[in-house]
C-alpha positions as CSV (number, residue, x, y, z in Angstrom):
1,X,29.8,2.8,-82.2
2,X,27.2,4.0,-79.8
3,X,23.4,2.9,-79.8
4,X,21.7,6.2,-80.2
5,X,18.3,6.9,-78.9
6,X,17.1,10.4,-79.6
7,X,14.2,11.4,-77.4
8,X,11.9,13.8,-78.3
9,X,8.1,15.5,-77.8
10,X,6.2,18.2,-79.7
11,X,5.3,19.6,-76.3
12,X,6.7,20.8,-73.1
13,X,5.7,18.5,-70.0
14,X,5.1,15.3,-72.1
15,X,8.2,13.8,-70.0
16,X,11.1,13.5,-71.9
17,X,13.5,14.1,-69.5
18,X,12.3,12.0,-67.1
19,X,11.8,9.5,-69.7
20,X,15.4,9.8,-70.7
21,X,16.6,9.4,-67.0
22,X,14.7,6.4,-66.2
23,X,15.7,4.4,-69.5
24,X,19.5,5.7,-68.6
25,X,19.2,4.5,-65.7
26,X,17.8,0.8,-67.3
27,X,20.7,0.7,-69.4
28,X,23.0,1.6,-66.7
29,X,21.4,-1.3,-64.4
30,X,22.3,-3.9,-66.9
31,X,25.8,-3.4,-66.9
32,X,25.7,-1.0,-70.3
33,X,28.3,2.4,-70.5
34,X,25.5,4.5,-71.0
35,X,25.2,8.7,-71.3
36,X,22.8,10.9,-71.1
37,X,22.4,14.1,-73.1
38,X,20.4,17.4,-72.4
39,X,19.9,18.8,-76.0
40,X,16.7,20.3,-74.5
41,X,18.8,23.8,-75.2
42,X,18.2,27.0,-73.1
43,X,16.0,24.6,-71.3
44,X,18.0,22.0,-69.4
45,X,17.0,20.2,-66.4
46,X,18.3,16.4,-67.0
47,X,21.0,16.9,-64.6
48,X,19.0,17.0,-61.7
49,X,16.8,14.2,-62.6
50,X,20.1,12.0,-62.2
51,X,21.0,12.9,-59.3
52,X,23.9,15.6,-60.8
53,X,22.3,19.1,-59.1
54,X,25.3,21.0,-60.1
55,X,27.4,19.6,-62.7
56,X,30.7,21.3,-62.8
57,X,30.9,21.1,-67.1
58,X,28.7,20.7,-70.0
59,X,27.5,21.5,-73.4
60,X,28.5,24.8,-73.6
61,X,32.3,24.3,-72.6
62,X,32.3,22.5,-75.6
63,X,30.1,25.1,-77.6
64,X,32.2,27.8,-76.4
65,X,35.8,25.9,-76.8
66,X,36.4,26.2,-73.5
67,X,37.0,22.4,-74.4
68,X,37.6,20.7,-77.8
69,X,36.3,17.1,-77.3
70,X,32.7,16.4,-76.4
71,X,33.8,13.8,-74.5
72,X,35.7,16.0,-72.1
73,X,32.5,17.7,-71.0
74,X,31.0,14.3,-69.4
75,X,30.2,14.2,-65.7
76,X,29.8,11.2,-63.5
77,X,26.5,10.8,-61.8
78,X,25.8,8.8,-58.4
79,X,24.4,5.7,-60.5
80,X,27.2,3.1,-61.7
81,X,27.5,3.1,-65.5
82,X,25.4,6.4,-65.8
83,X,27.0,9.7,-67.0
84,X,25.4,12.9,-68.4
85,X,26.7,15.8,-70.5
86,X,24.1,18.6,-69.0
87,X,23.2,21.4,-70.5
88,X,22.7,23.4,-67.1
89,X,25.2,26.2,-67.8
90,X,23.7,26.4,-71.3
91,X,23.6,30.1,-72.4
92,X,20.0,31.4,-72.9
93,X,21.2,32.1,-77.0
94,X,22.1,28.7,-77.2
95,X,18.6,27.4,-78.9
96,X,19.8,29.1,-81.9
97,X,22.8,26.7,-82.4
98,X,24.5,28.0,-85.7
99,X,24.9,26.2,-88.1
100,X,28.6,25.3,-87.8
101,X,28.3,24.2,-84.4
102,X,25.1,22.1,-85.2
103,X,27.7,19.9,-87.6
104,X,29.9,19.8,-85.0
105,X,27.7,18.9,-82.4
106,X,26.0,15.6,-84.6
107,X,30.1,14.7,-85.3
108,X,30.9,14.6,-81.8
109,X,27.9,12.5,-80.6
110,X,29.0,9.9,-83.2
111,X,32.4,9.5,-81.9
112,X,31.5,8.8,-77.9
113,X,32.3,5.7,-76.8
114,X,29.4,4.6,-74.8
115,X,27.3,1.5,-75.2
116,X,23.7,3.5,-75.2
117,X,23.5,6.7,-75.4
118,X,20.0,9.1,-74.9
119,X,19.6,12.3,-76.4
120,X,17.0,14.5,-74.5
121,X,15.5,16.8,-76.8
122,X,13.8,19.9,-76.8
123,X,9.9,20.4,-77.7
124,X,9.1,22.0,-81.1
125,X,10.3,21.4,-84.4
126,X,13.5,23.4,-84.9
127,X,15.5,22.6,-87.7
128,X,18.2,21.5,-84.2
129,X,15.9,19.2,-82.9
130,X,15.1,17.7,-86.2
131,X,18.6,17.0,-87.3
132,X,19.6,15.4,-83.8
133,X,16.7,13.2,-84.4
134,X,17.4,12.5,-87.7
135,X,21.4,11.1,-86.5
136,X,20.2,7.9,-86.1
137,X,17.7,5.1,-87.7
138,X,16.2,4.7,-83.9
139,X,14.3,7.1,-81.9
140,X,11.8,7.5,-79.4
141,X,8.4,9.8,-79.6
142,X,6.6,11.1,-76.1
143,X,3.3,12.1,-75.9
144,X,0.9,12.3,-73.4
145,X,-3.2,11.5,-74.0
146,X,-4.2,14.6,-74.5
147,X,-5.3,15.8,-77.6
148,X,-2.8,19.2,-77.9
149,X,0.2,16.9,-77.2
150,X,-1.0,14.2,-79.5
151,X,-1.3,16.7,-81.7
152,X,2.0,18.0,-81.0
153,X,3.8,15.0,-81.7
154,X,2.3,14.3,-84.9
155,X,3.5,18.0,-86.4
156,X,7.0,16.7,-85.0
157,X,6.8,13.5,-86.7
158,X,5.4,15.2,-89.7
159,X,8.2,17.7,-89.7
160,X,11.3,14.7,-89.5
161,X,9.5,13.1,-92.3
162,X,9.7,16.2,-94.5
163,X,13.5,16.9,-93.1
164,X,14.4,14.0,-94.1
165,X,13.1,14.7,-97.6
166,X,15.0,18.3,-97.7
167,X,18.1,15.8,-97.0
168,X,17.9,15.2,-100.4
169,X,17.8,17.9,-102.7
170,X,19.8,21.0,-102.7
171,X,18.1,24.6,-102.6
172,X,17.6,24.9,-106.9
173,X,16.3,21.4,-106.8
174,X,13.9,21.7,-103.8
175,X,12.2,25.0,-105.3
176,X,11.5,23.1,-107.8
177,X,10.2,19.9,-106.3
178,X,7.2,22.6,-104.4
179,X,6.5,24.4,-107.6
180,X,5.6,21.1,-109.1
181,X,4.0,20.0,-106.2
182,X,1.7,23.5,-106.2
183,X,0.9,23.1,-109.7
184,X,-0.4,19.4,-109.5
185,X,-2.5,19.6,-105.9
186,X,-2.6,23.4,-105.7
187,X,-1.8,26.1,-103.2
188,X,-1.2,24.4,-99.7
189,X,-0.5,21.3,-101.1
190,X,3.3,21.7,-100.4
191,X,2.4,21.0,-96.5
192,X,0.8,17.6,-97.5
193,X,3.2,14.6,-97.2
194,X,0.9,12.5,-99.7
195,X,1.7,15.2,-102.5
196,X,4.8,16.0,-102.2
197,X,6.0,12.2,-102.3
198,X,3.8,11.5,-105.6
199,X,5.3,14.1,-107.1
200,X,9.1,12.9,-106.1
201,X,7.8,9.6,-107.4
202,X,6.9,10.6,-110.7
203,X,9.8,12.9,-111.6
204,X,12.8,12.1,-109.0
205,X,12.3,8.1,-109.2
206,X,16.0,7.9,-107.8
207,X,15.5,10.1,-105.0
208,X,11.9,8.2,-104.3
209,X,13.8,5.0,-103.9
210,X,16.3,6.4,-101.5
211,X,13.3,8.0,-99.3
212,X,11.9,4.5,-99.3
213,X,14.5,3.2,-98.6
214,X,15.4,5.7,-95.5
215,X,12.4,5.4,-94.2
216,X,12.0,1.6,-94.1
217,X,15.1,1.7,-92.6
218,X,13.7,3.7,-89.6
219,X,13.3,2.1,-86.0
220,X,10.9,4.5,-84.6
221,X,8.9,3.6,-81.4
222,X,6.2,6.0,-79.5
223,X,5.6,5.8,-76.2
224,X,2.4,7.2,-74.2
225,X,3.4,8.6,-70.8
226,X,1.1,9.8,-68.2
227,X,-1.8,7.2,-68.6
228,X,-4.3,7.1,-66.6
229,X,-7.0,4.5,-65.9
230,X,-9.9,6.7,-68.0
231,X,-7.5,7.0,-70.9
232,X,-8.1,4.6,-73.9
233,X,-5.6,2.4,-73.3
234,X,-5.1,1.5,-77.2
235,X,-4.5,5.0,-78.5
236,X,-0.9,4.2,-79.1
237,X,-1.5,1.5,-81.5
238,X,-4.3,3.9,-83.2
239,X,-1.4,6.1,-83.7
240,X,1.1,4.2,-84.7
241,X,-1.7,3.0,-87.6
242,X,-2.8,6.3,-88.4
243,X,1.4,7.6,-89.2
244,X,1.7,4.5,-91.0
245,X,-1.1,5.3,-93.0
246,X,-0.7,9.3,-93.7
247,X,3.0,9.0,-93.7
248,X,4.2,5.6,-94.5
249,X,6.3,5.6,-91.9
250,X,6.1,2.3,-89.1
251,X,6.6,3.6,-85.8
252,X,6.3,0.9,-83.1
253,X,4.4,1.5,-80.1
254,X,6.5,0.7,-77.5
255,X,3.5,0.9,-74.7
256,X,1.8,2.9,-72.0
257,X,3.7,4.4,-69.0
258,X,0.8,5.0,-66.4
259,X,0.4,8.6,-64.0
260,X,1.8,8.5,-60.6
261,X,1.8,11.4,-58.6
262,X,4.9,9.8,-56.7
263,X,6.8,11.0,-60.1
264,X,6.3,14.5,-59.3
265,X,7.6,13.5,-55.3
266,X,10.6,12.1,-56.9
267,X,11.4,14.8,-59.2
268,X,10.9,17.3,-56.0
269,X,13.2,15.1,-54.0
270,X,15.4,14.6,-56.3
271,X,15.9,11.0,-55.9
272,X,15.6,8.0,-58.5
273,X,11.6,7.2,-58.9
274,X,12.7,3.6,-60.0
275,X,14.9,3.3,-56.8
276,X,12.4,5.3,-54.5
277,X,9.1,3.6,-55.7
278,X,10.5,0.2,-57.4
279,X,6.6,-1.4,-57.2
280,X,4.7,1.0,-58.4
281,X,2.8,0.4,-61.7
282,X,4.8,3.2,-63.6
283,X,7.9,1.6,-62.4
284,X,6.5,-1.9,-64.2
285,X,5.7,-0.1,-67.0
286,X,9.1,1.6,-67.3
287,X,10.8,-1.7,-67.1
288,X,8.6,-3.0,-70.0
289,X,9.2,-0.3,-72.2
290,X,12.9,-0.1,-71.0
291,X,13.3,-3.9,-72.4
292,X,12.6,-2.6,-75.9
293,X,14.9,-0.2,-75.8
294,X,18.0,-1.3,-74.2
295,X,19.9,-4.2,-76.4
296,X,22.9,-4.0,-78.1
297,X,23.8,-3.1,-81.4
298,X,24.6,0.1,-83.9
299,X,23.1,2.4,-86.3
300,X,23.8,4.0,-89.7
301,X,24.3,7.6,-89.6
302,X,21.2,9.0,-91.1
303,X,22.3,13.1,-91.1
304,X,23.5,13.8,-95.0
305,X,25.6,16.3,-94.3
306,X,28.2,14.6,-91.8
């Protein structure tokens, strides 16, 4: 079974995809069968950050059964061990992935044989971006230091915790979980992680010990891209405290990727930054965080409904 990495940002421009390139292109370096995803949908661009300007397939050949095996819809790109499934000919209606297709989607992924593979995510909280985050125990989170995408990636974070909570109750049962929730801590309450998992606590003790146990299970790291030298350096690890405080969950910080303008000379080039600008500090810092996330091993399927 794949080692999946979901990817994902509350914000547009926090750099996922470039993010999801480079560490592809990590994986790829160390001899790993790695793929690339663009689930960024009705907004691709992965492809051409890998050196793929105009794949010839992709997501929505499978989408539209033009083919009936995600795996059928994988390109090569010029890097040795890298492939991508792009998203390039993605229909603009496409964001609003049924249902249906959404299980399909989360089945496929499971069953690609690749050693790593990155899922490029869209920004926002979507009940789609959720669920593809929520398919495995790992998973990365990008922000940048300013304060709207900080605050960006905490309503995503928030959001996964309380998905994962819906995961567990069917529609009668969840009405019934906010009602009680309302009527303990009052109107508003609902939106307040604290309440609602005092409540489960107290009256679903069962389903409180399989949150706990989900979440404990989690392998979530967050990365802060687009440092620079003003920045407070230790605002990841602030962060990482803070969720683990508010929302119990342990998120690692996986470390500081510094601002280089040569990233945007890459991207306009399309060319590999690693390859182009191999000694830059970015391209050490890439490395560093790329050593955390590409080992071997597997997951557990996290999404209930698979």
């Amino acid at each position: 079974m794949a080692y999946i990495w979901p990817i994902g940002g509350g914000k547009g421009g926090s750099g996922k995809s470039f993010l999801t390139s480079s560490l592809g292109r990590l994986s790829a370096r160390l001899g790993k069968r790695t793929l690339v995803i663009d689930l960024d949908l009705g907004a691709a661009n992965l492809h051409t950050l890998v050196g793929v300007p105009y794949p010839k397939k992709g997501f929505s050949d499978f989408i539209r059964k033009k083919t009936f095996r995600l795996e059928d819809t994988v390109v090569e790109t010029p890097f040795e061990n890298l492939f991508l499934i792009s998203g390039a000919h993605d229909n603009f209606d496409v964001a609003n992935l049924p249902y249906e297709q959404k299980i399909k989607t989360l089945r496929a992924i499971m069953k690609l044989d690749y050693d790593s593979v990155l899922l490029d995510l869209g920004a926002g909280t979507s009940f789609n971006t959720l669920d593809f985050f929520l398919i495995s125990q790992h998973g990365i989170f990008i922000t940048t230091p300013e304060p709207t995408s900080i605050e960006n990636v905490y309503r995503l974070i928030r959001s996964i915790y309380f998905r994962r909570i819906r995961y567990c109750f069917n529609v009668t049962d969840f009405k019934a979980l906010e009602d009680e929730v309302v009527i303990q801590f009052g109107d508003g309450s609902f939106n307040k992680p604290e309440c609602m998992i005092k409540v489960i606590a107290d009256v679903y003790p069962e389903k409180y010990e399989q949150l706990q146990d989900a979440f404990s299970a989690f392998r979530f790291k967050l990365i802060i891209n687009q440092v620079r030298k003003h920045d407070n350096a230790a605002l990841g690890m602030q962060m990482s405290r803070m969720l683990e405080k508010h929302l119990g969950l342990h998120i690692e910080f996986a470390g500081n990727v510094a601002y280089d303008d040569h990233v945007h000379d890459a991207i306009c080039q399309r060319v590999s930054f690693l390859d182009r600008y191999p000694c830059t500090r970015t391209a050490c810092d890439l490395h560093e965080v790329g050593k955390q996330i590409v080992q071997p091993g597997g997951q557990q399927l996290m999404f209930r409904y698979l």
